[in-house]
N, C-alpha and C positions, 0 to 999 in steps of 0.2 A: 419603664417610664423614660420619658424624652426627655433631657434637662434643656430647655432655650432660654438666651439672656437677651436682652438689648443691648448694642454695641454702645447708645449713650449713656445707660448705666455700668455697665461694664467701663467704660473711660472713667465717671466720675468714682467707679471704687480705686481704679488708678491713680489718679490724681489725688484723690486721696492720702491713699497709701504713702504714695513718693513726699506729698506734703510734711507726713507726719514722722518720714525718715529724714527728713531733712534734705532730700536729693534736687539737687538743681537740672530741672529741666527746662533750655532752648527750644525755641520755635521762631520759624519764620528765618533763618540762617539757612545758606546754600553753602555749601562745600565749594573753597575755590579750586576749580579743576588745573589752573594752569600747572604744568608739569614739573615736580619736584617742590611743589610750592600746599599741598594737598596736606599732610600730617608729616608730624616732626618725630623719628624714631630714635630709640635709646636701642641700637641694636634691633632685634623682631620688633620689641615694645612699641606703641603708640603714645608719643607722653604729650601730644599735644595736634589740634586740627585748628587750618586756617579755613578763615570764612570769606565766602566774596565782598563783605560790608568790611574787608579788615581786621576784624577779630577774629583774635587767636585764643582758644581755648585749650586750656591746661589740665590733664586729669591723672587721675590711675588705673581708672573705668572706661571705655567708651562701647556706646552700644550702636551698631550702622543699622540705622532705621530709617539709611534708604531705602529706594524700592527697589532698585536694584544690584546693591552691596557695594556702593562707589567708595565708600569711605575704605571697607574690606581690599576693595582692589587698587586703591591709591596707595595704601600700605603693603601690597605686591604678597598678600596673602592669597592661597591656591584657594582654587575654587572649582565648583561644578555649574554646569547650567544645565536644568530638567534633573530629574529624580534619579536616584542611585539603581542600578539593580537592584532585586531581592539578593542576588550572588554574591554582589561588596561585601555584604554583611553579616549574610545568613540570615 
């Protein structure tokens, strides 16, 4: 059997979800890119990202759901572009 979902149900069981944990989610905030100005590090850690509207978000959590991992790479975490080998990993 094939299991297929709708992607607009599929979001509203997410919204959901995040509603009922109480999880604060943003939208509509772009990442301000100017340099050194991007996330605010405790060490590796991310304890906070600025916004180009000015706001600075504070967390413990953050998830880069860029499209392209800017948040990830403003925070000078390694990265790959295109797929790993089968060999990386086995």
């Amino acid at each position: 059997a094939m299991w297929t979902f709708e992607p607009k149900v599929a979001e509203a069981v997410l919204v959901k979800m995040l509603a009922e944990a109480k999880v604060p989610v943003v939208y509509g905030e772009r990442l301000d890119r100017t340099p050194g100005k991007v996330v605010k590090l405790d060490g590796k850690r991310i304890t906070a990202i600025v916004c180009e509207s000015g706001k600075t978000y504070e967390g413990t959590v953050f998830i880069d759901a860029t499209y392209e991992g800017d948040l990830m790479a403003a925070a000078g975490v390694s990265f790959h572009v295109g797929r790993e080998s089968n060999k990386t990993y086995g």
